[in-house]
VOZA-680281 format. One record per residue (C-alpha): residue number from 0; residue in one letter; y, x, z. Coordinates in Angstrom, 2 decimals. Example, Ala and Ser with C-alpha at 12.3 -4.5 7.8 and 13.67 -1.06 7.14 Angstrom:
REM residues 2
NODE   i aa      py      px      pz
NODE   0  A   -4.50   12.30    7.80
NODE   1  S   -1.06   13.67    7.14
***
This chain:
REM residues 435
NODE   i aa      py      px      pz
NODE   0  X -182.35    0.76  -87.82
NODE   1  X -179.59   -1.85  -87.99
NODE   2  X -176.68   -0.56  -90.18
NODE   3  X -174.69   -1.44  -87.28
NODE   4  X -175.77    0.28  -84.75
NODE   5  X -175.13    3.06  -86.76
NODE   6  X -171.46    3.13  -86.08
NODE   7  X -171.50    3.12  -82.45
NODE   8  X -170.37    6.48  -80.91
NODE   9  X -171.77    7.74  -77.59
NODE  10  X -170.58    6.09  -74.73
NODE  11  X -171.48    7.86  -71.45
NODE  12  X -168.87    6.15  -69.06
NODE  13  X -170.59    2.99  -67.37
NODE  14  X -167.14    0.95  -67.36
NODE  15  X -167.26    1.56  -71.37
NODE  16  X -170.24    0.05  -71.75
NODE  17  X -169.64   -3.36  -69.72
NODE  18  X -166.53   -3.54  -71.87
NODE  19  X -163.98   -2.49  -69.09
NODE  20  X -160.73   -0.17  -70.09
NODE  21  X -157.95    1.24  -67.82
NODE  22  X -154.33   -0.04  -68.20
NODE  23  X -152.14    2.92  -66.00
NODE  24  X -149.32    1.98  -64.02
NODE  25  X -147.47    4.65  -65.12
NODE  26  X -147.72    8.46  -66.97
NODE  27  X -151.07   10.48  -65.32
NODE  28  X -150.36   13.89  -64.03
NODE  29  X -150.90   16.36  -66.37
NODE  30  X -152.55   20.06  -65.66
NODE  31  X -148.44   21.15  -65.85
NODE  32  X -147.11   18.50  -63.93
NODE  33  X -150.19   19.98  -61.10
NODE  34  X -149.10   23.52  -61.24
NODE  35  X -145.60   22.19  -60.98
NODE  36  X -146.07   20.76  -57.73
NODE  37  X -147.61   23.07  -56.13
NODE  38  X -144.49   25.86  -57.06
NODE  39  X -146.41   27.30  -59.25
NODE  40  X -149.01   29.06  -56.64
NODE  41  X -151.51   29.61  -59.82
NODE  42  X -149.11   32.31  -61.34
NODE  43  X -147.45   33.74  -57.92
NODE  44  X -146.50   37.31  -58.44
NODE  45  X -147.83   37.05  -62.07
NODE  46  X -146.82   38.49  -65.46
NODE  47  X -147.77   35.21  -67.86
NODE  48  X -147.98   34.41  -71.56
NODE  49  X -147.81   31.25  -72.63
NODE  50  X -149.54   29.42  -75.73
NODE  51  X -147.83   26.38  -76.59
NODE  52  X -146.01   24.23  -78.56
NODE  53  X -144.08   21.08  -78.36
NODE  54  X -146.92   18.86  -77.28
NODE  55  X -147.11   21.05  -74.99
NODE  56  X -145.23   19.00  -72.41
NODE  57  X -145.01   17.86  -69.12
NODE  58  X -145.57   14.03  -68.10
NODE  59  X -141.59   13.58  -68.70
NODE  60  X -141.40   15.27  -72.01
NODE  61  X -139.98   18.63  -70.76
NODE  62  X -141.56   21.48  -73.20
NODE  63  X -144.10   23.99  -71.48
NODE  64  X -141.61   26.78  -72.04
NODE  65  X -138.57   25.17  -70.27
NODE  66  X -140.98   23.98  -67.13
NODE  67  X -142.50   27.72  -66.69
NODE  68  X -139.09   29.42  -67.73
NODE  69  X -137.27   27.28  -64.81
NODE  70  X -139.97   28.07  -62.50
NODE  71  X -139.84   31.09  -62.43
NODE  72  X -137.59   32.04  -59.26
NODE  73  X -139.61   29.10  -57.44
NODE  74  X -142.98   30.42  -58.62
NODE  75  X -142.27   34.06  -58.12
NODE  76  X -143.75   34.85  -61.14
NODE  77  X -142.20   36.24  -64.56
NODE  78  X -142.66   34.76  -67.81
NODE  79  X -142.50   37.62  -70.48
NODE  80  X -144.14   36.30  -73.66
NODE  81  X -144.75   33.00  -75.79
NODE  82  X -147.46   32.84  -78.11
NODE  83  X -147.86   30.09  -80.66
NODE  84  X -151.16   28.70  -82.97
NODE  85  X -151.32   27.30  -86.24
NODE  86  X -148.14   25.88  -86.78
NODE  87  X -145.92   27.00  -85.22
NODE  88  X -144.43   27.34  -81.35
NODE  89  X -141.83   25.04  -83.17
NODE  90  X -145.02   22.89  -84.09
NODE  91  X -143.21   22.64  -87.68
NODE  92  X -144.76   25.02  -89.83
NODE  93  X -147.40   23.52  -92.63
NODE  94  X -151.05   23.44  -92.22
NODE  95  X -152.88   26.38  -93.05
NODE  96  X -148.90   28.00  -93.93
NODE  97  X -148.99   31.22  -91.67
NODE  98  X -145.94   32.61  -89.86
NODE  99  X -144.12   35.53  -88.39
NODE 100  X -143.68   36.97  -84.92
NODE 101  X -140.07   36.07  -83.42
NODE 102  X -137.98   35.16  -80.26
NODE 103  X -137.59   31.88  -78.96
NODE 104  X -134.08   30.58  -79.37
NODE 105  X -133.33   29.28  -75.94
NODE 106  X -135.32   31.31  -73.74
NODE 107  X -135.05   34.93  -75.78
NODE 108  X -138.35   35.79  -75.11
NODE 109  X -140.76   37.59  -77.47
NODE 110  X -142.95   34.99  -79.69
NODE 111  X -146.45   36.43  -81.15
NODE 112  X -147.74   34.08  -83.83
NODE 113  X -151.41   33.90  -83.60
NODE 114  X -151.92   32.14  -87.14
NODE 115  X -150.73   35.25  -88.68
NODE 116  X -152.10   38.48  -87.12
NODE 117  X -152.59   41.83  -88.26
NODE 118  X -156.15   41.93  -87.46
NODE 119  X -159.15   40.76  -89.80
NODE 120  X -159.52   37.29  -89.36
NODE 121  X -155.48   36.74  -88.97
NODE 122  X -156.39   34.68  -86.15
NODE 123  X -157.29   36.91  -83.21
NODE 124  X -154.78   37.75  -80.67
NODE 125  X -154.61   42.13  -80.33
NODE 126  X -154.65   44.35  -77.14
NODE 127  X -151.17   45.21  -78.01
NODE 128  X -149.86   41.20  -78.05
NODE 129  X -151.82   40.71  -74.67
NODE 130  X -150.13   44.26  -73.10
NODE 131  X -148.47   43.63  -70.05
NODE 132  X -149.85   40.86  -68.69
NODE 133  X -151.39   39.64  -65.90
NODE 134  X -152.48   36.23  -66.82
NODE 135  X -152.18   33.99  -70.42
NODE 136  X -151.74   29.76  -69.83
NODE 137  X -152.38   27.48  -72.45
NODE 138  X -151.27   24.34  -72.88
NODE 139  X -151.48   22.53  -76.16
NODE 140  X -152.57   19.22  -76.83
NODE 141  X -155.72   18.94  -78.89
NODE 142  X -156.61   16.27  -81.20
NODE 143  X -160.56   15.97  -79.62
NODE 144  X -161.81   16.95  -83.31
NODE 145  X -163.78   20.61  -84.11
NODE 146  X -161.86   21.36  -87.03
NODE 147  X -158.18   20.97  -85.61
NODE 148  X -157.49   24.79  -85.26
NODE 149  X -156.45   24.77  -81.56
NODE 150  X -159.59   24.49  -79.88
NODE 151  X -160.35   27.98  -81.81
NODE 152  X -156.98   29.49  -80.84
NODE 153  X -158.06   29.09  -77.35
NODE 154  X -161.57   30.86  -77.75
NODE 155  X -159.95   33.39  -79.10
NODE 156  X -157.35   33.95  -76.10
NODE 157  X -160.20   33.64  -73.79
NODE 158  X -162.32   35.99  -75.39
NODE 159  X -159.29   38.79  -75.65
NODE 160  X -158.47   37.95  -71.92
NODE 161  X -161.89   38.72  -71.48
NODE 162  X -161.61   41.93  -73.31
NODE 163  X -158.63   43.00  -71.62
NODE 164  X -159.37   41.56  -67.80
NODE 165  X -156.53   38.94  -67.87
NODE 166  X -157.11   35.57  -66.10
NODE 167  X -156.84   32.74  -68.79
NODE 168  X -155.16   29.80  -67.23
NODE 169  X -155.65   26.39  -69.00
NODE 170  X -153.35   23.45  -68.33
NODE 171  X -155.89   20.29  -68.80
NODE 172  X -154.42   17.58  -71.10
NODE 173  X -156.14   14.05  -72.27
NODE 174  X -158.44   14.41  -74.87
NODE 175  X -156.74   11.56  -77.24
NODE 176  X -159.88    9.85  -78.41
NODE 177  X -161.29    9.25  -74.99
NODE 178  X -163.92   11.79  -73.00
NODE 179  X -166.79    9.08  -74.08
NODE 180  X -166.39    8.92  -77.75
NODE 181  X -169.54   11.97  -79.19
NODE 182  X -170.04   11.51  -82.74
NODE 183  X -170.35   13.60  -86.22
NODE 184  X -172.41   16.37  -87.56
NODE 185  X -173.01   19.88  -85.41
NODE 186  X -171.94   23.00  -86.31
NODE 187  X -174.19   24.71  -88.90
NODE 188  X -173.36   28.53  -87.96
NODE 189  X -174.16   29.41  -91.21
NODE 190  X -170.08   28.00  -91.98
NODE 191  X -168.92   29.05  -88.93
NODE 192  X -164.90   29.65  -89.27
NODE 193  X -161.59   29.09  -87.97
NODE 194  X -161.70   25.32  -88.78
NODE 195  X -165.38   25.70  -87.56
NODE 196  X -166.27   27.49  -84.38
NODE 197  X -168.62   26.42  -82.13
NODE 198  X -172.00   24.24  -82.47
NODE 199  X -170.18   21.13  -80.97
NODE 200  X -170.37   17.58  -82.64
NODE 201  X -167.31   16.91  -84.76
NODE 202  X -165.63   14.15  -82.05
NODE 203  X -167.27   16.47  -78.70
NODE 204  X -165.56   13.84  -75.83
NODE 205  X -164.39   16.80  -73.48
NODE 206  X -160.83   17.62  -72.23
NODE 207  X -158.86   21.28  -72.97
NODE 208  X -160.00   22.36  -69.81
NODE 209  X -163.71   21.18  -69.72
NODE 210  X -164.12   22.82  -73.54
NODE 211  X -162.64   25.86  -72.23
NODE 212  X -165.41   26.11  -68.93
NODE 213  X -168.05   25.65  -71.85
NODE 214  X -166.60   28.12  -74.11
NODE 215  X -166.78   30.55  -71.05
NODE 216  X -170.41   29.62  -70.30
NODE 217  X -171.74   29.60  -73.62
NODE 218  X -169.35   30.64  -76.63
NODE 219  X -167.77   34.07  -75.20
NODE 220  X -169.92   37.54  -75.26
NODE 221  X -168.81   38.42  -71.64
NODE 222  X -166.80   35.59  -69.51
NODE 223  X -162.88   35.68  -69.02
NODE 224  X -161.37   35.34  -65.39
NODE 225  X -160.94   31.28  -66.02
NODE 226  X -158.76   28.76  -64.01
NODE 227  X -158.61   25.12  -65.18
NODE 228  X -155.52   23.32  -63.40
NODE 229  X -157.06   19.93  -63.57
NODE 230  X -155.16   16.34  -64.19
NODE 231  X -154.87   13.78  -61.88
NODE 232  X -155.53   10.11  -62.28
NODE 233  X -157.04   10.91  -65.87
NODE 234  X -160.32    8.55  -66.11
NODE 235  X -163.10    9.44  -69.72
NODE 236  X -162.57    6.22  -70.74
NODE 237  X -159.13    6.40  -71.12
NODE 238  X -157.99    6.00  -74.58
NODE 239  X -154.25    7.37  -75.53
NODE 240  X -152.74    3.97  -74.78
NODE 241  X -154.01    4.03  -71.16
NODE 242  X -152.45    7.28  -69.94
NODE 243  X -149.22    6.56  -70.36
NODE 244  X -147.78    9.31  -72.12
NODE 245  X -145.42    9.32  -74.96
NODE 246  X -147.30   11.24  -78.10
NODE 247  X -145.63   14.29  -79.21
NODE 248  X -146.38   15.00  -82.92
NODE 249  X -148.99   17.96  -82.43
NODE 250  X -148.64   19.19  -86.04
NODE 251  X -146.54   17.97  -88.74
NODE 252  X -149.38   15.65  -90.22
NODE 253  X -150.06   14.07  -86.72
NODE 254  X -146.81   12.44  -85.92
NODE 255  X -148.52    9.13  -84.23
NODE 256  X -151.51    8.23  -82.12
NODE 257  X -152.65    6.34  -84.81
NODE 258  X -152.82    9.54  -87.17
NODE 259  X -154.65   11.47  -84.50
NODE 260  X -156.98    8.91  -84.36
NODE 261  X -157.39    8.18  -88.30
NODE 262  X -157.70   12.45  -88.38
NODE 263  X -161.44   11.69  -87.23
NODE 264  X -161.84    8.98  -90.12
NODE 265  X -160.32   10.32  -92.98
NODE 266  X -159.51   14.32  -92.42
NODE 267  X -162.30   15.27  -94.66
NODE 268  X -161.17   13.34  -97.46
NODE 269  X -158.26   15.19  -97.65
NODE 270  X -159.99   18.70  -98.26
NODE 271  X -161.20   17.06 -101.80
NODE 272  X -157.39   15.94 -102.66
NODE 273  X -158.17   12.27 -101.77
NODE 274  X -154.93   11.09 -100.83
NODE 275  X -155.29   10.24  -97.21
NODE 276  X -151.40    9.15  -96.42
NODE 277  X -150.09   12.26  -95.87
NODE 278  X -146.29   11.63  -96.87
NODE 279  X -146.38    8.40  -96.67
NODE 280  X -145.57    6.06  -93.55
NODE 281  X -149.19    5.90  -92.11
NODE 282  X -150.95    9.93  -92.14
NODE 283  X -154.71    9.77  -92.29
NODE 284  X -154.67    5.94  -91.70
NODE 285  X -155.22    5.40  -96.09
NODE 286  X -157.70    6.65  -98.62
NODE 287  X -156.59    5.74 -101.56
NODE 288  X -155.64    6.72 -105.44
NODE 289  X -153.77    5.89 -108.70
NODE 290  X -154.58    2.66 -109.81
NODE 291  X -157.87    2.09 -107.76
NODE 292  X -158.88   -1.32 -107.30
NODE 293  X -157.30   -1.39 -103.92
NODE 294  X -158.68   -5.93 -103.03
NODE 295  X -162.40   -4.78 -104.58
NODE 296  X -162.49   -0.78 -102.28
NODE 297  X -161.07   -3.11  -99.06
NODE 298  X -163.88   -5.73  -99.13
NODE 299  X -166.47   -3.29  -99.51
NODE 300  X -165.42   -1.26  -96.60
NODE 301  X -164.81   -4.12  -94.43
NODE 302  X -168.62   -4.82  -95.38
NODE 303  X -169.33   -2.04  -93.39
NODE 304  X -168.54   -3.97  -90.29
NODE 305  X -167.31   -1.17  -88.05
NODE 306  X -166.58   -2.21  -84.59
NODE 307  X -163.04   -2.00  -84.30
NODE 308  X -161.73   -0.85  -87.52
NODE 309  X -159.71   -3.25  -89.81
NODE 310  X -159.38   -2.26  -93.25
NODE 311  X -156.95   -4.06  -96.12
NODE 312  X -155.61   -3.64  -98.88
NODE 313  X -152.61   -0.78  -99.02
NODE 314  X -150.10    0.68 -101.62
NODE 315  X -147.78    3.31 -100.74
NODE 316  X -145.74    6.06 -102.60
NODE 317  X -146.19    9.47 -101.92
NODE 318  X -145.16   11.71 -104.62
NODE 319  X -146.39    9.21 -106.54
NODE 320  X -147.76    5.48 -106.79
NODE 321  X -151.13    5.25 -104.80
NODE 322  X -153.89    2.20 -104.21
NODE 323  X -156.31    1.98 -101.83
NODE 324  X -157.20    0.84  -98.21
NODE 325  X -155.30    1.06  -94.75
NODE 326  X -157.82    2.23  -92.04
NODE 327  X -156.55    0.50  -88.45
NODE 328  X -158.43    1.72  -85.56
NODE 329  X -158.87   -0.26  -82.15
NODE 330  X -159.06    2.54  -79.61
NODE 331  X -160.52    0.62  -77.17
NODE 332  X -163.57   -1.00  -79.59
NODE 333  X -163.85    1.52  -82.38
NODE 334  X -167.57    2.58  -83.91
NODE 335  X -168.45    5.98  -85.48
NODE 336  X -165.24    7.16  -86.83
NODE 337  X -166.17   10.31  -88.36
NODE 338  X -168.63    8.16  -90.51
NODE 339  X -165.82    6.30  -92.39
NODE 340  X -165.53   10.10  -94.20
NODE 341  X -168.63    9.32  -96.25
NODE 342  X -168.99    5.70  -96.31
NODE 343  X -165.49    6.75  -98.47
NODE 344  X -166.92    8.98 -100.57
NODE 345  X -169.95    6.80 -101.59
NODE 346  X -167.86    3.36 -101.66
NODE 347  X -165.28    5.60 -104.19
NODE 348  X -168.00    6.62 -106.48
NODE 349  X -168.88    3.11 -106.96
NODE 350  X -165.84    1.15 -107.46
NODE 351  X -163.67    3.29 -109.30
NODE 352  X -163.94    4.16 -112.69
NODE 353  X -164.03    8.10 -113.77
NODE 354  X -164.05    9.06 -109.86
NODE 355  X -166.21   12.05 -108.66
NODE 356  X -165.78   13.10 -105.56
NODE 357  X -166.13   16.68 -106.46
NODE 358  X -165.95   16.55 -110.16
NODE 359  X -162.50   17.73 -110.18
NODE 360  X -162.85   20.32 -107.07
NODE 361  X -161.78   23.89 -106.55
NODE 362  X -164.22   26.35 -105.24
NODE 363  X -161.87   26.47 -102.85
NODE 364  X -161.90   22.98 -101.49
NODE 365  X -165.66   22.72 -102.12
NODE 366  X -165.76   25.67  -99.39
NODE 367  X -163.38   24.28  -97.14
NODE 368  X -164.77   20.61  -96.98
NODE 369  X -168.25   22.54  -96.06
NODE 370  X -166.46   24.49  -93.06
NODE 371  X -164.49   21.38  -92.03
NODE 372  X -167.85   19.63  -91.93
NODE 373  X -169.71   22.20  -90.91
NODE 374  X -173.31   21.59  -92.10
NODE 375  X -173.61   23.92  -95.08
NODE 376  X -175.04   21.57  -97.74
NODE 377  X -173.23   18.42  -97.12
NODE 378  X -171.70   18.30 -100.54
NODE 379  X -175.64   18.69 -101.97
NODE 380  X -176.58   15.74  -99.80
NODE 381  X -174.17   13.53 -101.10
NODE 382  X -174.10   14.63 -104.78
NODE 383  X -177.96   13.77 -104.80
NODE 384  X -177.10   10.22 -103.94
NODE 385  X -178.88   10.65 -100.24
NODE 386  X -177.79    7.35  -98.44
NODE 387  X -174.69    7.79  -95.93
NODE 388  X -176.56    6.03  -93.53
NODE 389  X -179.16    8.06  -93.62
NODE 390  X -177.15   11.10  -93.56
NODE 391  X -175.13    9.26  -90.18
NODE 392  X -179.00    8.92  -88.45
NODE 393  X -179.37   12.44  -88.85
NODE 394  X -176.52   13.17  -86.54
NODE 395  X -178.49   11.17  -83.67
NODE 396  X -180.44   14.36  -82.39
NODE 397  X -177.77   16.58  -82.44
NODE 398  X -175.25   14.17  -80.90
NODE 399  X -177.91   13.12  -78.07
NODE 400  X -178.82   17.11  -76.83
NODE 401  X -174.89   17.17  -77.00
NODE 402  X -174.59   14.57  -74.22
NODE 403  X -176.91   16.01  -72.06
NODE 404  X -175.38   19.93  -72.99
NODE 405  X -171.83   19.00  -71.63
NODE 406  X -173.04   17.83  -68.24
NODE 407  X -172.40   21.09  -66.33
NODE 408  X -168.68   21.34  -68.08
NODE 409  X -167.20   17.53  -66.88
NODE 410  X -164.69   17.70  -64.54
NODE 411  X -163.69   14.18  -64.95
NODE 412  X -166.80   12.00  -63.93
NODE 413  X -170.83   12.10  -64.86
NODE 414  X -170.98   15.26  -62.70
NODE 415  X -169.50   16.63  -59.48
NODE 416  X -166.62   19.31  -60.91
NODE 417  X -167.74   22.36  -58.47
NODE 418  X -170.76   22.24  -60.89
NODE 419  X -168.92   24.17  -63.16
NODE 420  X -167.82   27.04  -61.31
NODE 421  X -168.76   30.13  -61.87
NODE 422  X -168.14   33.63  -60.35
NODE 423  X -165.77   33.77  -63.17
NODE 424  X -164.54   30.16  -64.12
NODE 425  X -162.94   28.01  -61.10
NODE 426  X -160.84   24.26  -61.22
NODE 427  X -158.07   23.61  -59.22
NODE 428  X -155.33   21.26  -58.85
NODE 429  X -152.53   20.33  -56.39
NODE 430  X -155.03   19.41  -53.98
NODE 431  X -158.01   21.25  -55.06
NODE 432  X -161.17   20.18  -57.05
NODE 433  X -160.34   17.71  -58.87
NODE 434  X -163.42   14.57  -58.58
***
């Protein structure tokens, strides 16, 4: 196989392929901006939760907990509890820092942290948080990656909606790498966790709302009472640029578009103590060290020749003086982004002296770079000097049956959306099934 080809994600949209991308006129209408219009009908006479945080927000910026706090004479409906995921409902907690229950400042209202829960896991929302209520919305932007914690957070509240026979309401959002880009490893359950979840390829190309119909169909024990309020004028091959919308930091780590994107290039680095950015002006856009060879490491991943991505020389301080490379990602012409991981890695043990990827590890990050992964001896493969692009093929399969598998769960295009329903999932919108 041609190296090259080996960096080309799947591309399911027909416009993608001939080269084609979508410029919007102006901001698409977002799953709140739908429910908004129609005064709310979805939660009419209602008892809500809401899960959310500051990207949480409608197509003018307006947080998820002002909109559905405002609405509520007009909806006829009663807002009672806020519930927030890793964190923070503030969004400004650190990663992996957990966090107390509270009250929301503005609003008064009760606020259940579900990154720190007295259950087993610490990650579970309890019968007692979901008392009282008739239905629980969600509406957090996701990052379009397995391991960013909120696509778990929301299997959870689905399955304990299930439990307790409360209607889980999901407010659809763009997934921020496109709905065409399918790319990285499956899910080896034998690391299934928080950061790990479901057998899904790394980059898995579907919306809030369509993950949510396929966690129902395939992920949860018995199904919850699911609504999807659907976007409108939201196209797959829509990258971030195309939609309109401002980007609201979604954790404190992802403060631009171009770290949500770089996230998918560089996140696993991280889990090793590679310095990916973090602190410095560009997050997850950098891999780099002390004193590495920063000219030599930037030619030899710009042999590569990955559509799209641009790499060059970079210094930056951080805590400290680092070298390395500055990853810059074309949204619109980007290859196999999840890839750039391990072509890292095996670039890195070449070029610069003394470096071992996981010479210097904790147990600790040796575990949680297999669950961010997910594929159980990925560490193994690489220390035995297995070719990245052979380990890269070896997605193919997995990615392919993934392609086909998500069919039945696209509201957006490739399928016609009342596909999905179910005596216990429906999608709605404004003006009704979305196309």
């Amino acid at each position: 196989m041609n190296r090259r080809n080996l960096f080309q994600p799947v591309l399911l949209a027909a416009a993608l392929l001939l080269g084609l991308s979508w410029h919007a006129q102006g901001a698409i209408s977002l799953g709140i901006d739908e429910l908004e219009k129609t005064n709310f009908a979805a939660l009419k006479g209602k008892r809500v939760g809401l899960v959310t945080n500051p990207s949480g927000a409608d197509s003018k910026g307006r947080s998820a907990i002002s909109v559905l706090y405002a609405g509520q004479s007009a909806g006829d409906y009663k807002l009672i509890k806020l519930f927030g995921p890793e964190h923070g409902i503030d969004g400004l907690t650190g990663a992996g820092k957990e966090f107390n229950n509270g009250r929301d400042p503005k609003t008064g209202l009760p606020v259940y942290a579900l990154y720190n829960t007295p259950t087993a896991n610490h990650r579970h929302p309890t019968k007692e948080m979901f008392s009282g209520l008739d239905a629980v919305v969600y509406d957090v932007q996701d990052l379009g990656n397995r391991s960013y914690t909120f696509i778990s957070t929301l299997g959870y509240v689905m399955d304990e909606c299930a439990k307790d026979n409360i209607e889980a309401i999901v407010l659809d959002r763009p997934n921020p790498l496109g709905g065409v880009r399918i790319e990285g490893p499956r899910l080896d359950p034998s690391v299934n966790s928080f950061v790990g979840l479901y057998d899904i390829p790394y980059v898995y190309g579907l919306t809030p709302g369509e993950l949510a119909l396929w966690i129902n169909a395939k992920y949860l024990a018995s199904p919850c009472r699911l609504t999807i309020i659907a976007m409108k004028g939201w196209i797959r091959g829509m990258v971030w640029e195309d939609t309109g919308l401002k980007w609201i930091p979604t954790s404190p780590n992802i403060p631009t578009i171009g770290a949500a994107r770089g996230y998918a290039a560089t996140g696993f680095l991280g889990e090793i103590g590679i310095e990916t950015g973090i602190g410095g002006p560009v997050p997850f856009e950098a891999v780099a060290g002390h004193g590495w060879p920063d000219a030599v490491i930037a030619k030899r991943f710009s042999a590569l020749h990955i559509p799209g991505v641009r790499f060059t020389p970079y210094k930056y301080y951080a805590g400290g003086n680092y070298d390395g490379v500055l990853v810059k990602i074309d949204p619109r012409n980007a290859g196999n982004l999840t890839a750039i991981n391990f072509y890292a890695i095996e670039i890195l043990e070449h070029e610069v002296d003394g470096f071992s990827a996981f010479g210097h590890t904790s147990a600790d990050q040796k575990q949680m770079f297999q669950k961010v992964t997910g594929v159980a001896n990925m560490r193994q493969q690489l220390q035995s000097g297995r070719p990245v692009d052979d380990i890269v093929q070896s997605w193919n399969s997995g990615v392919t049956r993934w392609a086909i598998e998500r069919l039945p769960y696209l509201l957006y295009g490739n399928t016609p959306p009342h596909s999905t329903a179910t005596p216990n999932a429906m999608a709605t919108s404004a003006a009704g099934m979305t196309p």
